[in-house]
MIPA-824856 format. One record per atom (N, C-alpha, C): y, x, z; residue in three letters; atom name; residue number from 1. Coordinates in pm, 1 decimal. Last residue first. Layout:
N
@yy: Y&xx: X&zz: Z&residu: ALA&atome: CA&num: NUM
...
END
This chain:
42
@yy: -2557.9&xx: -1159.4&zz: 3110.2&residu: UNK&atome: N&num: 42
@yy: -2583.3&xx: -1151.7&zz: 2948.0&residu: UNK&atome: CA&num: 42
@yy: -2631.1&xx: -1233.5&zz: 2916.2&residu: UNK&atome: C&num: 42
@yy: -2579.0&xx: -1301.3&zz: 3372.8&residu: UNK&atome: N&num: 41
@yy: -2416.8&xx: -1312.1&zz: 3295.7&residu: UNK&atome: CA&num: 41
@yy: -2490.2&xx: -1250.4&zz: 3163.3&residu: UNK&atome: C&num: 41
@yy: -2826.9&xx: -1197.3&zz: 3525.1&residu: UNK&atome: N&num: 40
@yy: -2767.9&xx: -1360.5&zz: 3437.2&residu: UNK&atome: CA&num: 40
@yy: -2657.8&xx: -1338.1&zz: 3397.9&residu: UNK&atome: C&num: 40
@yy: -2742.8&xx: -964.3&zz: 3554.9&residu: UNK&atome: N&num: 39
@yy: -2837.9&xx: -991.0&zz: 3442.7&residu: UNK&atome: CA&num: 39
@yy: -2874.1&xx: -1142.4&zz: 3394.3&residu: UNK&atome: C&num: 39
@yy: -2613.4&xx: -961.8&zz: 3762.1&residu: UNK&atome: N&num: 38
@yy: -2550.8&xx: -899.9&zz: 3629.5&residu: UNK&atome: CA&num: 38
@yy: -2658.6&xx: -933.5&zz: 3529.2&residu: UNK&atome: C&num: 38
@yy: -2735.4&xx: -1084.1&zz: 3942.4&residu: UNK&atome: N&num: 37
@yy: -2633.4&xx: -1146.3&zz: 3880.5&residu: UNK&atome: CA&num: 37
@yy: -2605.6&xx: -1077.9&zz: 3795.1&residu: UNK&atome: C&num: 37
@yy: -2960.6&xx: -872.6&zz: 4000.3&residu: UNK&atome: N&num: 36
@yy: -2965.6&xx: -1000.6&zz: 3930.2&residu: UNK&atome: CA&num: 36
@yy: -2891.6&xx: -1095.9&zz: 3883.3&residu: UNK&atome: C&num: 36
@yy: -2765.8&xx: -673.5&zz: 4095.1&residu: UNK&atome: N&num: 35
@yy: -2866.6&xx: -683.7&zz: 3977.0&residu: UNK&atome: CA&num: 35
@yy: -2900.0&xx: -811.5&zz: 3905.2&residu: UNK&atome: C&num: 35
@yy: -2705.1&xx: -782.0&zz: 4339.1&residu: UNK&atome: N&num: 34
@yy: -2614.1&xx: -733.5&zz: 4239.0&residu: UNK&atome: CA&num: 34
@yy: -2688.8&xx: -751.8&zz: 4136.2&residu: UNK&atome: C&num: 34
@yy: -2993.5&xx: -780.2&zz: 4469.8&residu: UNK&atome: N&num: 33
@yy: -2918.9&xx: -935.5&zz: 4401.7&residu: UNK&atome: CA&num: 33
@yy: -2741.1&xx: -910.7&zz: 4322.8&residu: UNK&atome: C&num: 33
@yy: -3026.2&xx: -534.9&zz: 4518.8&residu: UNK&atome: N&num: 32
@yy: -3094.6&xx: -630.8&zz: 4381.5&residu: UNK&atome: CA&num: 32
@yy: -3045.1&xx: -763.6&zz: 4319.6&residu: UNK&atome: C&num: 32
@yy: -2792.3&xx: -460.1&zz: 4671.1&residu: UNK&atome: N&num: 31
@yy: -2845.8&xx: -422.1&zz: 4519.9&residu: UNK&atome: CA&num: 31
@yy: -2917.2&xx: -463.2&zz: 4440.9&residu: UNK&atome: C&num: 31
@yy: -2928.9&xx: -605.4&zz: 4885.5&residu: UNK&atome: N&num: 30
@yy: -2754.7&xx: -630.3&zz: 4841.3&residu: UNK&atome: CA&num: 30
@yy: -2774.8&xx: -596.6&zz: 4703.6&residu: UNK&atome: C&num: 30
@yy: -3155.9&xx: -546.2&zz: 4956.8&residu: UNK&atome: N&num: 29
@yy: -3138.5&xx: -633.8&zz: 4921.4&residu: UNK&atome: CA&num: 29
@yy: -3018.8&xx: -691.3&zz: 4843.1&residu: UNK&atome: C&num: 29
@yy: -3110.9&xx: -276.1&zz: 5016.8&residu: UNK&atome: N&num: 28
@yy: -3144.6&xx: -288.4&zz: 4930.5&residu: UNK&atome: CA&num: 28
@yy: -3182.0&xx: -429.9&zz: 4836.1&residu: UNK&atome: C&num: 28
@yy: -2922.8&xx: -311.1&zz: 5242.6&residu: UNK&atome: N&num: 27
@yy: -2863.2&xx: -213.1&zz: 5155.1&residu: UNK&atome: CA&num: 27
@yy: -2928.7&xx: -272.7&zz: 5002.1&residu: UNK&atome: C&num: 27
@yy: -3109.4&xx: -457.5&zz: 5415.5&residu: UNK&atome: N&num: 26
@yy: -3000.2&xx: -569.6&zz: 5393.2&residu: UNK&atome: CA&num: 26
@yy: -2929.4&xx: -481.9&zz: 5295.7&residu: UNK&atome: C&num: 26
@yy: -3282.3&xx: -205.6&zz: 5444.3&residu: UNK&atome: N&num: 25
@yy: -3351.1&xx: -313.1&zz: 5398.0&residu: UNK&atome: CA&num: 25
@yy: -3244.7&xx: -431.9&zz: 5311.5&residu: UNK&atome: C&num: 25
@yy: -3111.4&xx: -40.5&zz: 5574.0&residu: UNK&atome: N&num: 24
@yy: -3193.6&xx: 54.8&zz: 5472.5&residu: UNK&atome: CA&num: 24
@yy: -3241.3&xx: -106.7&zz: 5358.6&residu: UNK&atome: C&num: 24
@yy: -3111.3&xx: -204.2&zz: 5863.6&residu: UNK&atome: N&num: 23
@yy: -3016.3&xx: -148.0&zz: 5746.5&residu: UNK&atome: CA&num: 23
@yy: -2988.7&xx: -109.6&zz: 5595.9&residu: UNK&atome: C&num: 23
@yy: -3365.0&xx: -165.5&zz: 5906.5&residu: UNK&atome: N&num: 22
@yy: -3301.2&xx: -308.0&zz: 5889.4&residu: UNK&atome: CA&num: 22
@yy: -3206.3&xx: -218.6&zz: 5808.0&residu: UNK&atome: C&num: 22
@yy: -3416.8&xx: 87.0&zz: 5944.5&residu: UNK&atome: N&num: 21
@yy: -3498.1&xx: 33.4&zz: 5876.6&residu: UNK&atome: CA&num: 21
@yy: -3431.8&xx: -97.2&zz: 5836.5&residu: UNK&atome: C&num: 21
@yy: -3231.5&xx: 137.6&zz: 6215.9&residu: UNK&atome: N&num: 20
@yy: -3181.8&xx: 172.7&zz: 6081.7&residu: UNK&atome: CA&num: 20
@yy: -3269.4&xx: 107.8&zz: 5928.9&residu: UNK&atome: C&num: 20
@yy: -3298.6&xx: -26.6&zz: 6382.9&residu: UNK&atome: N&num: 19
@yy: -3201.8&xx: -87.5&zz: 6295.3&residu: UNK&atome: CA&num: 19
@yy: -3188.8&xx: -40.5&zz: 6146.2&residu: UNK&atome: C&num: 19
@yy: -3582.6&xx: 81.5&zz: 6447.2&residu: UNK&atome: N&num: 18
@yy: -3577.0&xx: -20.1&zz: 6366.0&residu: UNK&atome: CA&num: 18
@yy: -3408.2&xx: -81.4&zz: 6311.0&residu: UNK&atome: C&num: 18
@yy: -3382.7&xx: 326.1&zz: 6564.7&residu: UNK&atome: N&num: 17
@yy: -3516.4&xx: 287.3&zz: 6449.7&residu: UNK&atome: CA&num: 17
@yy: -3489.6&xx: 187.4&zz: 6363.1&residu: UNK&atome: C&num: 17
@yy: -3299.9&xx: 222.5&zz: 6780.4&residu: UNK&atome: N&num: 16
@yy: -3215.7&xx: 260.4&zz: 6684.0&residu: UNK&atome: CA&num: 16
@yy: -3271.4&xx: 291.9&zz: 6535.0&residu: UNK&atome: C&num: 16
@yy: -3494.3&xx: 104.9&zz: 6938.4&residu: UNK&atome: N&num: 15
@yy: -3384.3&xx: 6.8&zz: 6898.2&residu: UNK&atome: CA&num: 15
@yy: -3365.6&xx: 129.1&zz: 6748.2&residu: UNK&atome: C&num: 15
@yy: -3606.5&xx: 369.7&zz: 6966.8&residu: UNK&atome: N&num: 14
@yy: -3725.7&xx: 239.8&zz: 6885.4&residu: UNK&atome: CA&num: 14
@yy: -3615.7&xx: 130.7&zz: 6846.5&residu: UNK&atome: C&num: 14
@yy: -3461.0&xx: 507.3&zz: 7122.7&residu: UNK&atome: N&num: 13
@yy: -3489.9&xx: 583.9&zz: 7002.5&residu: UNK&atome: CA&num: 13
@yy: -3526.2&xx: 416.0&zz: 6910.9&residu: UNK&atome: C&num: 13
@yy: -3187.8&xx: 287.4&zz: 7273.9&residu: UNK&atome: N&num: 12
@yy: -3388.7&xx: 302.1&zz: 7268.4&residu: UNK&atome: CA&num: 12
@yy: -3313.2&xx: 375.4&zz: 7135.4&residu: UNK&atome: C&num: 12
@yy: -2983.8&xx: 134.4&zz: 7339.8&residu: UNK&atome: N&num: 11
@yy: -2937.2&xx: 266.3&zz: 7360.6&residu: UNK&atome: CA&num: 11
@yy: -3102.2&xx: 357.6&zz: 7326.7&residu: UNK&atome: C&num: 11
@yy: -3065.6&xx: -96.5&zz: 7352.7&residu: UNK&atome: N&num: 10
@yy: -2973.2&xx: -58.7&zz: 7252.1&residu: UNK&atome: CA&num: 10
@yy: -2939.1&xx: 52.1&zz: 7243.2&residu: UNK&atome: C&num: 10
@yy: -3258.3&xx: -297.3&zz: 7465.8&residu: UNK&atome: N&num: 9
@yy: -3189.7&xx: -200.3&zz: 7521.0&residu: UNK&atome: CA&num: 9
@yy: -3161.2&xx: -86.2&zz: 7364.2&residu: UNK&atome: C&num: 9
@yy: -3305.3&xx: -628.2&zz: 7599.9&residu: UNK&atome: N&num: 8
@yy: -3319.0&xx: -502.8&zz: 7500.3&residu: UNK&atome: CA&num: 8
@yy: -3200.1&xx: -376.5&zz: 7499.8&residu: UNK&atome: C&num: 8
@yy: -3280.2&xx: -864.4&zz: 7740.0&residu: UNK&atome: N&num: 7
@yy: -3384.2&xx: -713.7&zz: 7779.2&residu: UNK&atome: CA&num: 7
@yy: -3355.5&xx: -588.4&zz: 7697.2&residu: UNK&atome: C&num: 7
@yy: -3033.8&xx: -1102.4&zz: 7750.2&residu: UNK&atome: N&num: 6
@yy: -3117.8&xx: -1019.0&zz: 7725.5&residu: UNK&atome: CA&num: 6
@yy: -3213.2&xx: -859.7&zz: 7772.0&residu: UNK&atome: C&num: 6
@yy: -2937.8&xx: -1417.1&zz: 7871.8&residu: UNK&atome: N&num: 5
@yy: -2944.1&xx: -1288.3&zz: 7881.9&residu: UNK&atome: CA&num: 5
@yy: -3039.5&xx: -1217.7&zz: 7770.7&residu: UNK&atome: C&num: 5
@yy: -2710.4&xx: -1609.2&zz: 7715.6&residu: UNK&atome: N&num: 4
@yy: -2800.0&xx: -1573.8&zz: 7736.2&residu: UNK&atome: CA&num: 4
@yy: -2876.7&xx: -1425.2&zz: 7739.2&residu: UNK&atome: C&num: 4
@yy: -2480.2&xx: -1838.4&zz: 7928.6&residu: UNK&atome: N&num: 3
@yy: -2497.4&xx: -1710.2&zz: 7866.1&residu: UNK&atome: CA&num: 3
@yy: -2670.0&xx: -1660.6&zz: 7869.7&residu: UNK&atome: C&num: 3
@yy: -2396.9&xx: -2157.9&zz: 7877.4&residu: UNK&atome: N&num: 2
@yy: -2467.0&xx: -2088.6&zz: 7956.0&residu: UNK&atome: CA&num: 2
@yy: -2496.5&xx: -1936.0&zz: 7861.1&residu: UNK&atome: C&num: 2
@yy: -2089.1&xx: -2323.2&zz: 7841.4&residu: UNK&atome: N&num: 1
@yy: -2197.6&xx: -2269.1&zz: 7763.9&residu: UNK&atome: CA&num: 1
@yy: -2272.2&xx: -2165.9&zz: 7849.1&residu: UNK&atome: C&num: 1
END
């Protein structure tokens, strides 16, 4: 399997940014779709 490189640099103010924004995002996605299963079960 050929390895694929990358550029990005993980150690960036702008990496660590945008993860946290990702983070903040897959948090609030988790909670709505809690939500929405609790609100099909009534």
């Amino acid at each position: 399997m050929y390895k694929i490189e990358s550029k990005i640099n993980t150690s960036s103010s702008e990496f660590k940014q945008n993860k946290g924004y990702m983070v903040s995002k897959v948090k609030e996605l988790k909670e709505r779709l809690s939500h929405v299963k609790k609100e099909k079960e009534i």
